[in-house]
C-alpha positions as CSV (number, residue, x, y, z in Angstrom):
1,X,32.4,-70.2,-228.3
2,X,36.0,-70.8,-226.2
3,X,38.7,-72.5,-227.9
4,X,39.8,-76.0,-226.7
5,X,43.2,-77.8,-227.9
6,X,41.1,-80.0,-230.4
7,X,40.9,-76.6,-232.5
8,X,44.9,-76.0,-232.2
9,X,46.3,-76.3,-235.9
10,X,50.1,-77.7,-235.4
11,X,52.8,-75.5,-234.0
12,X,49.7,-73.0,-232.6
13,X,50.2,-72.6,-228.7
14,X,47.6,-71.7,-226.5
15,X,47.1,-71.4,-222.8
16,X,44.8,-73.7,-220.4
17,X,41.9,-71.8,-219.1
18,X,39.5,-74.6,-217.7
19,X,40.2,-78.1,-217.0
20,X,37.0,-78.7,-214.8
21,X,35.3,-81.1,-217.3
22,X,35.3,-85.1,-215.5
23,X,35.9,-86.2,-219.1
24,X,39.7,-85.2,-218.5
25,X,41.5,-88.1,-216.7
26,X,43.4,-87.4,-213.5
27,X,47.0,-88.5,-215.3
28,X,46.9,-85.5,-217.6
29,X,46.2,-83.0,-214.4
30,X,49.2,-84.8,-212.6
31,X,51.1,-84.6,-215.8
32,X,50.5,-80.7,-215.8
33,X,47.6,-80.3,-218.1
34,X,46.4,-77.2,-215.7
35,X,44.9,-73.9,-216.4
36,X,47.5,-71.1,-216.6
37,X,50.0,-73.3,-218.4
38,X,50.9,-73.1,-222.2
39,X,50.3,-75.6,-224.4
40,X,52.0,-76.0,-228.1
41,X,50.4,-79.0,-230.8
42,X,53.4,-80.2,-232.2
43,X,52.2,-83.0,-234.5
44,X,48.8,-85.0,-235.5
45,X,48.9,-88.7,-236.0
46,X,47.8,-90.4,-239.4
47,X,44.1,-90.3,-239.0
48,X,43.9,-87.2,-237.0
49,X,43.7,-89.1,-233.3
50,X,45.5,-88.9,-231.2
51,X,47.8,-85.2,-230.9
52,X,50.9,-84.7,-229.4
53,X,51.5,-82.4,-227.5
54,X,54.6,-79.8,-225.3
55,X,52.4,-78.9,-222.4
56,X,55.7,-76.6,-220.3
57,X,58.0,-78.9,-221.5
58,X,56.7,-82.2,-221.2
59,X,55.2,-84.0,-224.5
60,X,52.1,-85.9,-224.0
61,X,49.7,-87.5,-226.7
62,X,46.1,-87.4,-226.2
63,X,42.8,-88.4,-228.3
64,X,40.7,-85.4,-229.4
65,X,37.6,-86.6,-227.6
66,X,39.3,-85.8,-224.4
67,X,41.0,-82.1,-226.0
68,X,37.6,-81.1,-226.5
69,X,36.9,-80.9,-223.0
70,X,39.9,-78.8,-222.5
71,X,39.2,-75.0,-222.9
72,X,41.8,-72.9,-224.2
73,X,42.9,-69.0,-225.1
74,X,45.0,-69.2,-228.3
75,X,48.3,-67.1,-228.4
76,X,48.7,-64.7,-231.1
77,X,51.6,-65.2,-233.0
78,X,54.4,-62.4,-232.3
């Protein structure tokens, strides 16, 4: 089973495989949720929903039913 950025623990980065899934909005494309790009959760709100996250710089919150449908390859950490 493939990673998606709902499974990211905080301050574990990752890197955007697949986006293709028509749960994911258009806004989070535009706002460079893409495959190829690394991805960083940098905190969790109160009840677990929604993350934040540094997607190349840019911090974006999003709820976990739409991280699910983003696929991920977890970055070992150096």
């Amino acid at each position: 089973m493939q990673d998606t950025l709902a499974n990211l623990k905080r301050g574990e980065k990752g890197i955007i495989t697949d986006v293709s899934s028509t749960e994911i909005p258009l806004k989070l494309l535009e706002m460079g949720c893409l495959p190829g790009n690394e991805v960083e959760l940098v905190q969790v709100a109160h009840h677990a929903d929604p993350i934040y996250l540094n997607i190349n710089g840019s911090h974006l919150a999003i709820r976990k039913e739409t991280a699910v449908h983003i696929l991920i390859e977890k970055v070992l950490h150096e």
